[in-house]
Structure formats: C-alpha cells, structure tokens
Backbone as CSV, one residue per row, in Angstrom:
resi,resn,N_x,N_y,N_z,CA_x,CA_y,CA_z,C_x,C_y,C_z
1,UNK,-27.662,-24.319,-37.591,-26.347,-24.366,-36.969,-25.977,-25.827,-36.713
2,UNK,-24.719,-26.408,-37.158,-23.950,-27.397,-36.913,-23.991,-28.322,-35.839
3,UNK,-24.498,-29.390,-34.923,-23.800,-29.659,-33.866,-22.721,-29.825,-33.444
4,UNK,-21.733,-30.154,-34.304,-20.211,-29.948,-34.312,-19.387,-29.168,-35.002
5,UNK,-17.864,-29.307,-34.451,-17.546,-28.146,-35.018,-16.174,-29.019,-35.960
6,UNK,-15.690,-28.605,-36.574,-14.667,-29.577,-36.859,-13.329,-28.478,-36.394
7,UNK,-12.394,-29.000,-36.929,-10.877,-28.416,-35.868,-10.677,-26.981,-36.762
8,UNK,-11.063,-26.810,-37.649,-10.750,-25.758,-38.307,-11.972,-24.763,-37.411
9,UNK,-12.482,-25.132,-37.686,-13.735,-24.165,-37.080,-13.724,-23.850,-35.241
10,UNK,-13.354,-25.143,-34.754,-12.911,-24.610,-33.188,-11.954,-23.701,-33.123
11,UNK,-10.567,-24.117,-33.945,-9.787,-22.724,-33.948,-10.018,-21.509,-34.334
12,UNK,-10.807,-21.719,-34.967,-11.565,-20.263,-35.414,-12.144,-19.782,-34.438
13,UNK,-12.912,-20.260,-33.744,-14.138,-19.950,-32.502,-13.270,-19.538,-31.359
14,UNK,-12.225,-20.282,-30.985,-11.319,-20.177,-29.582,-9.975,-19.495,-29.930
15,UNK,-9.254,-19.627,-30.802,-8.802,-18.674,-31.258,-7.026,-19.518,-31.078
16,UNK,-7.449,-20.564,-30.766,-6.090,-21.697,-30.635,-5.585,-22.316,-32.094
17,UNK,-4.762,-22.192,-32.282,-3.999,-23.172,-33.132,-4.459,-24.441,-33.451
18,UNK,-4.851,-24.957,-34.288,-5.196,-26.544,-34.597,-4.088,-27.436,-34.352
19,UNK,-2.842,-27.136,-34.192,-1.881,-27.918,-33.759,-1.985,-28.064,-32.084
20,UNK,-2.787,-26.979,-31.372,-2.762,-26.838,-30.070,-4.071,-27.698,-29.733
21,UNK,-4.810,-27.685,-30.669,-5.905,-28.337,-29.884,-5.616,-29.605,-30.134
22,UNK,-5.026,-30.442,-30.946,-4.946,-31.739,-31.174,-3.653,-32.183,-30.417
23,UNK,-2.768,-31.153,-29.914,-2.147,-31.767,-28.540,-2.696,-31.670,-27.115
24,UNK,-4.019,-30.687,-27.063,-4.851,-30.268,-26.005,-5.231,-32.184,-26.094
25,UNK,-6.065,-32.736,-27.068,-6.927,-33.948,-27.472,-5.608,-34.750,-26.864
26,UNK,-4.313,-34.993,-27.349,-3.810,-36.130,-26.948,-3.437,-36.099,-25.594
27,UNK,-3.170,-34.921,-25.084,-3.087,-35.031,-23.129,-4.880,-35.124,-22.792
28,UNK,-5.921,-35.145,-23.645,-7.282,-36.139,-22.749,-7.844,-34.512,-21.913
29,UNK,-7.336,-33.263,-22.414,-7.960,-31.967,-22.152,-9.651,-32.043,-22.466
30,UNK,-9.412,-32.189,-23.964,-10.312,-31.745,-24.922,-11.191,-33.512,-25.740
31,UNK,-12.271,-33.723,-25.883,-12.568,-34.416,-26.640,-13.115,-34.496,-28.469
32,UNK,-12.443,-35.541,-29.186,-13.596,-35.088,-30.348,-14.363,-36.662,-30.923
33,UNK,-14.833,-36.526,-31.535,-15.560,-37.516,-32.124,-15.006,-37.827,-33.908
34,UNK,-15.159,-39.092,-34.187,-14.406,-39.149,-35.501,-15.501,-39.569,-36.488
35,UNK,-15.629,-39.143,-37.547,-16.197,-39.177,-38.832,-15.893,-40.836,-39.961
36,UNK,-16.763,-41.590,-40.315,-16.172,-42.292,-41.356,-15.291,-41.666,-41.939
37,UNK,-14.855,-40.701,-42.172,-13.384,-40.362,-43.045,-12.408,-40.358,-41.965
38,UNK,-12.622,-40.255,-41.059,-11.749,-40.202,-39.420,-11.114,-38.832,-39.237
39,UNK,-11.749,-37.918,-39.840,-12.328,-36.215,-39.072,-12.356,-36.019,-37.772
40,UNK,-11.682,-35.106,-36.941,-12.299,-34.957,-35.803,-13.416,-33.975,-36.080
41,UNK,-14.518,-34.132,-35.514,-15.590,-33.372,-34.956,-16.056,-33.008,-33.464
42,UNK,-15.678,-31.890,-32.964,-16.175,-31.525,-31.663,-17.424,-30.709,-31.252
43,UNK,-17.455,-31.133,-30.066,-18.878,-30.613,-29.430,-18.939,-29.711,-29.441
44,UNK,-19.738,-28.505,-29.364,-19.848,-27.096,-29.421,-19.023,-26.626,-27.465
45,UNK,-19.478,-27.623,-26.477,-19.645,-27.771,-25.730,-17.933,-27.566,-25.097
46,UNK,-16.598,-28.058,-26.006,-15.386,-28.211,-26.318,-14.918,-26.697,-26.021
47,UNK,-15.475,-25.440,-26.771,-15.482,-23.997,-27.022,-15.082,-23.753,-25.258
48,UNK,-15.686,-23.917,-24.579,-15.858,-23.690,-23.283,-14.534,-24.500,-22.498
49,UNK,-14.107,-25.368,-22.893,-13.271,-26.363,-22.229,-11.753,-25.380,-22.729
50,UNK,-11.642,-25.611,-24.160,-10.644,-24.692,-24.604,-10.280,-22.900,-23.820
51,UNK,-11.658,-22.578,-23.676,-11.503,-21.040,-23.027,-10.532,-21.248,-21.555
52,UNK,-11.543,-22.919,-20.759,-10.863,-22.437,-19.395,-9.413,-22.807,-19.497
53,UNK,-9.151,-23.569,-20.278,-7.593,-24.294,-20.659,-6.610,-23.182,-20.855
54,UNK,-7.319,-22.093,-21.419,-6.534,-21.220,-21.730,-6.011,-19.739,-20.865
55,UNK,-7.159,-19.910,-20.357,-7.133,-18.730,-18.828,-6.618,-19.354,-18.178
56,UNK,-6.715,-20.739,-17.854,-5.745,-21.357,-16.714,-4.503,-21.369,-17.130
57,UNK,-4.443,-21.712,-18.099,-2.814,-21.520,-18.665,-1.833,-20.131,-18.050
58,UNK,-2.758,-19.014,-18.926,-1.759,-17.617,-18.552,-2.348,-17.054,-17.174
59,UNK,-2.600,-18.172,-16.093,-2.759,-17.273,-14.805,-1.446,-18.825,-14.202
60,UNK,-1.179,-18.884,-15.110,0.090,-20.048,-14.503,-0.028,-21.716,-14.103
61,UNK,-1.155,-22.225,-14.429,-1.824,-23.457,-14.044,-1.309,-24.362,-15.018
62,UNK,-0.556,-25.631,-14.914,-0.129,-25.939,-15.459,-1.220,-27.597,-16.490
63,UNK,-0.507,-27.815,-17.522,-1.413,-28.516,-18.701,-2.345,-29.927,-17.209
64,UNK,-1.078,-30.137,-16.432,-1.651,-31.847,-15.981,-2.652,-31.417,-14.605
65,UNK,-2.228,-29.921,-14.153,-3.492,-29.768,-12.960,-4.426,-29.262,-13.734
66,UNK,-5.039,-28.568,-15.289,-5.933,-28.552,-16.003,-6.804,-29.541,-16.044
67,UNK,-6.036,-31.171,-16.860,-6.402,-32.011,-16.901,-6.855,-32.775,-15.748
68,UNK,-6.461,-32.683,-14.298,-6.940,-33.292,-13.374,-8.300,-32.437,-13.145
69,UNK,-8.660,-31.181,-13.280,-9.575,-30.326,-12.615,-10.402,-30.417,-13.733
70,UNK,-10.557,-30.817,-15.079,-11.198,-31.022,-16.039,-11.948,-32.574,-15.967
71,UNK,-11.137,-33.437,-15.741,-11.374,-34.907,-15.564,-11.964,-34.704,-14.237
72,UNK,-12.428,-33.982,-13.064,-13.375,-34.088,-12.642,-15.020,-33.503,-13.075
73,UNK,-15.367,-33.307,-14.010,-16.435,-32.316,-14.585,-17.215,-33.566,-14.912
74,UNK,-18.540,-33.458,-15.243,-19.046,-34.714,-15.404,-19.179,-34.656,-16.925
75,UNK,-18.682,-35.892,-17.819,-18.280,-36.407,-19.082,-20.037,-36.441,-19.470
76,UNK,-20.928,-36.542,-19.073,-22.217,-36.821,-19.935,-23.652,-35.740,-19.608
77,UNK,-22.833,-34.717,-19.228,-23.515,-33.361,-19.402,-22.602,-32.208,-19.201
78,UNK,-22.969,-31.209,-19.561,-22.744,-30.129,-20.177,-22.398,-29.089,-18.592
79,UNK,-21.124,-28.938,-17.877,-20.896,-28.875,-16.007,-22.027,-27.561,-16.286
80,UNK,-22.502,-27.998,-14.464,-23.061,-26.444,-13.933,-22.721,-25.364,-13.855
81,UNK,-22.896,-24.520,-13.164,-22.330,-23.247,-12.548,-21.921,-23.828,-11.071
82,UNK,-22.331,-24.909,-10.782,-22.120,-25.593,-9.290,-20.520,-26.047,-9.344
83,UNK,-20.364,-27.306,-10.612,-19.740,-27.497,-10.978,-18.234,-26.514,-11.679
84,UNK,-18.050,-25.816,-12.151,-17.331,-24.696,-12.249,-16.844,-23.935,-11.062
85,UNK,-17.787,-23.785,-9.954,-17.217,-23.149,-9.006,-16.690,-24.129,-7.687
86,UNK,-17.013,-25.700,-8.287,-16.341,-26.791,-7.497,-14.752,-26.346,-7.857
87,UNK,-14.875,-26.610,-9.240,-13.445,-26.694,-9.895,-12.424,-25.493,-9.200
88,UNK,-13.177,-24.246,-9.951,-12.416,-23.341,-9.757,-11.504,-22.883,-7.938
89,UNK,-12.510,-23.471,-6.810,-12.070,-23.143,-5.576,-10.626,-24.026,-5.454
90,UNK,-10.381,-24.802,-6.451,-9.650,-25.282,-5.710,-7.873,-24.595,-5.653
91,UNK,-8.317,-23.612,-7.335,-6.568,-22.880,-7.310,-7.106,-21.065,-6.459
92,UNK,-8.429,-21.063,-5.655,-8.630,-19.853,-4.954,-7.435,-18.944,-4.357
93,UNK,-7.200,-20.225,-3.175,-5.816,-19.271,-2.293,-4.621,-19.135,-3.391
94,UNK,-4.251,-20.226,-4.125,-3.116,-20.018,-4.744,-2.945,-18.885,-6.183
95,UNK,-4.423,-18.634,-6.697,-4.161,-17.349,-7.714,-4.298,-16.079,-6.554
96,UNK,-5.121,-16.159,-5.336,-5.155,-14.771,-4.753,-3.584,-14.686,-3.872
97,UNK,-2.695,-15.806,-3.711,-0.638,-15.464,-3.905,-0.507,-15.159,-4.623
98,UNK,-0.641,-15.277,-6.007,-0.294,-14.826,-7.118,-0.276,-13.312,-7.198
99,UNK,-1.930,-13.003,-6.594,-2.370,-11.921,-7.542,-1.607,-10.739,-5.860
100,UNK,-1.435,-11.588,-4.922,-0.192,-10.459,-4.175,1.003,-10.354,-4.330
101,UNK,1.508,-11.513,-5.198,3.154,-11.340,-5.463,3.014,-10.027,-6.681
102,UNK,2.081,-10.221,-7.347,1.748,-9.484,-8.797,2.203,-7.844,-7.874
103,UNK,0.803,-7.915,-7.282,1.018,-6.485,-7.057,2.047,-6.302,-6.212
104,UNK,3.119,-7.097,-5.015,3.800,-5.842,-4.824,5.077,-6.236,-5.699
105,UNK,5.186,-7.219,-6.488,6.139,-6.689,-7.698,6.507,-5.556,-8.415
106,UNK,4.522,-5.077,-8.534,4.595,-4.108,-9.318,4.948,-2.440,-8.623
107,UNK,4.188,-2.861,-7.213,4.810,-1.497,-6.609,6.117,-1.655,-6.144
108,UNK,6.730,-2.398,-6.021,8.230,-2.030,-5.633,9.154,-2.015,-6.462
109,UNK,8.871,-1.968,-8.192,9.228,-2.174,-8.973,9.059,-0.838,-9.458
110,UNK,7.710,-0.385,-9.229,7.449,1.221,-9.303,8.096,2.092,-8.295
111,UNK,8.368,1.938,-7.043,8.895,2.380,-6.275,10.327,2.504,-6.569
112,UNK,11.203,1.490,-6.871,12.445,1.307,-6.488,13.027,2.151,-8.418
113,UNK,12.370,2.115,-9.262,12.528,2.742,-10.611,11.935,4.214,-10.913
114,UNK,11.178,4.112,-9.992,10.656,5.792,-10.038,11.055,6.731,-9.425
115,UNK,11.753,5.921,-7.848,12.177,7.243,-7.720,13.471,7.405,-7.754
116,UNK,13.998,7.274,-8.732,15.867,8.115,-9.202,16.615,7.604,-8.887
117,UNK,16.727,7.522,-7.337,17.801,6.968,-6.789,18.649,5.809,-7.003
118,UNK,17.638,5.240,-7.026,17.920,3.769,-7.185,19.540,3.257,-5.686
119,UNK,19.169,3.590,-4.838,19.932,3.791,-3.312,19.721,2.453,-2.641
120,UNK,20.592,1.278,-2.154,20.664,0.303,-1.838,20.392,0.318,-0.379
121,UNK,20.669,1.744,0.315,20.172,1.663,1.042,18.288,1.197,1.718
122,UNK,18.043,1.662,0.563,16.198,1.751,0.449,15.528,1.015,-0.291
123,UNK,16.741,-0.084,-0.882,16.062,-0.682,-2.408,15.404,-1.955,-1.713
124,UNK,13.844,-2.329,-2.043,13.445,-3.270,-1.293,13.838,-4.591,-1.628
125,UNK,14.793,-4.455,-2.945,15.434,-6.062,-3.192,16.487,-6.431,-2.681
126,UNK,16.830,-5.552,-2.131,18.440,-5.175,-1.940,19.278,-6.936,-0.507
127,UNK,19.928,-7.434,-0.918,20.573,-8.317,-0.123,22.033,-8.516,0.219
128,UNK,22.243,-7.965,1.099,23.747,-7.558,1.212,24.273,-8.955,1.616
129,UNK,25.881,-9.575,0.689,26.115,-10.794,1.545,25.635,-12.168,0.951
130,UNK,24.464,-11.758,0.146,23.596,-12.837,-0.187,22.841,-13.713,1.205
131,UNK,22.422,-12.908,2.130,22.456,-13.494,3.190,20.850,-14.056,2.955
132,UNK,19.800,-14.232,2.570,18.942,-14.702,1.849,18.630,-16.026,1.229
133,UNK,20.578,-16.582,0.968,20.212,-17.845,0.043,19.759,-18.690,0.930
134,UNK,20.132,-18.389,2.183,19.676,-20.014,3.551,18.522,-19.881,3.472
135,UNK,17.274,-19.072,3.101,16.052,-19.293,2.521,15.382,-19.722,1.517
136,UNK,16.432,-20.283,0.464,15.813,-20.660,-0.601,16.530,-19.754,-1.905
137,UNK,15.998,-20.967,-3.082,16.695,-20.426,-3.702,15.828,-19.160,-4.841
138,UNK,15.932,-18.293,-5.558,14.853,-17.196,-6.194,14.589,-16.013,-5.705
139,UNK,14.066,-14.814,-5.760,13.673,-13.469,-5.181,13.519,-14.221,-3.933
140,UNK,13.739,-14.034,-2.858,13.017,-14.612,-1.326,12.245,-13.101,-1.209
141,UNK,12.958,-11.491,-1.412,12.290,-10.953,-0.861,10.732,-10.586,-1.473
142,UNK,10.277,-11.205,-2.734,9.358,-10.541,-3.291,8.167,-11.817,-3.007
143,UNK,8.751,-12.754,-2.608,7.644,-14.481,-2.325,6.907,-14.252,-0.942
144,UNK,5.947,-14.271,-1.124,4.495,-13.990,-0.058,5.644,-14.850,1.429
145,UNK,5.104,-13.833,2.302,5.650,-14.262,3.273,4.232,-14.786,4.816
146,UNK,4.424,-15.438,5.531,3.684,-15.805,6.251,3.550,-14.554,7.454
147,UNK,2.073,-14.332,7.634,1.619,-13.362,8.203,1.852,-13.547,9.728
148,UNK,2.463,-12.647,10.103,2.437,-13.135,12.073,1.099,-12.912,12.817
C-alpha cells in the first residue's frame, strides 16, 4: 500500500471532488506534498481531515471556523482522540441549538401541517401585526429562546 495518495485517489477515498479538494488545499484546510513533476501527493492521514471538513460543513460550520479548529491540531503527528475531542467541544453548545431548533422545526411543522386546520388561531408561527420584527430580523418564533 502507497504512502500517499494522489488527488485522484483522495477523491476516490473521500468521495469529494478534486476541484474541492484543491480549493480545500488553497484555504490551508488540507495539505499535500509535491512530486518532481509538481503532483500533489497526500498523506493518507488527509482522508480523515477531508471527512471532518465535510461533516462540519453539513452540520453548518463554516470553511474559516474549520480552518481555525484544524490549524489547531498538531501539524507533526497524526491528532489524538484527546485532541479531536479538544476540537470538537468547542461547536458542543452551538450544534446541541441546532439540533433543538431542528427538532422543534420539525414538530411544529408536523403539528401545524398535520393537523388540517391550518387555524391561525393555533398556528405556532403565527404573528399578528408583525409584532415580532422589534426582535430581530428571521423566524423569531422558531430561534432557541433563553430559558427562565
């Protein structure tokens, strides 16, 4: 087996676009190494970097807080499990908002479509007036609200 992989073959492995990983490489995500022909070749080690890039992506994390939470990992070994769960605490509270806006999106979304009516009296989006906007601007009623 190879120690490196070249870009065809990472996309193969991770399942990204070779156009994606060589803009992953120029925002300083991802590293590769260059060949006398000036090839990129990457670490096997890369496979892993690409995965979290990509889960962080579709849980909403954006490319430059990737790159900051990546650029802390240590560059001349291969991170821990210590390391990983440094990283990861730090979007904790903000995916477990997420993962409550998620759900009661989904139940009041189930609620307010399932049952028939669809009655403004009862509808939990419902804002008569627009009296809401002095809170901001977007759904106000579906954004995590502070617990009394």
């Amino acid at each position: 087996m190879h120690e490196s992989l070249t870009i065809g073959q990472l996309a193969a492995r991770s399942g990204v676009a070779p156009s994606a990983l060589r803009y992953y490489e120029r925002l300083g995500l991802i590293r590769a190494d260059r060949t006398g022909g000036n090839q990129r070749r990457y670490a096997r080690a890369e496979l892993r970097r690409v995965a979290f890039i990509r889960i962080s992506q579709q849980v909403g994390v954006s490319l430059e807080e990737i790159r900051e939470a990546l650029d802390s990992l240590p560059a001349s070994r291969t991170p821990s499990p210590a390391d990983w769960a440094a990283l990861s605490s730090r979007w904790r509270d903000r995916l477990n908002q997420k993962i409550d806006m998620m759900s009661r999106l989904r139940d009041d979304l189930t609620g307010c479509i399932g049952c028939g009516c669809l009655s403004l009296q009862r509808c939990t989006l419902y804002n008569p007036d627009d009296t809401l906007a002095a809170e901001g601007p977007g759904a106000q009623l579906m954004r995590a609200r502070p617990t009394d």
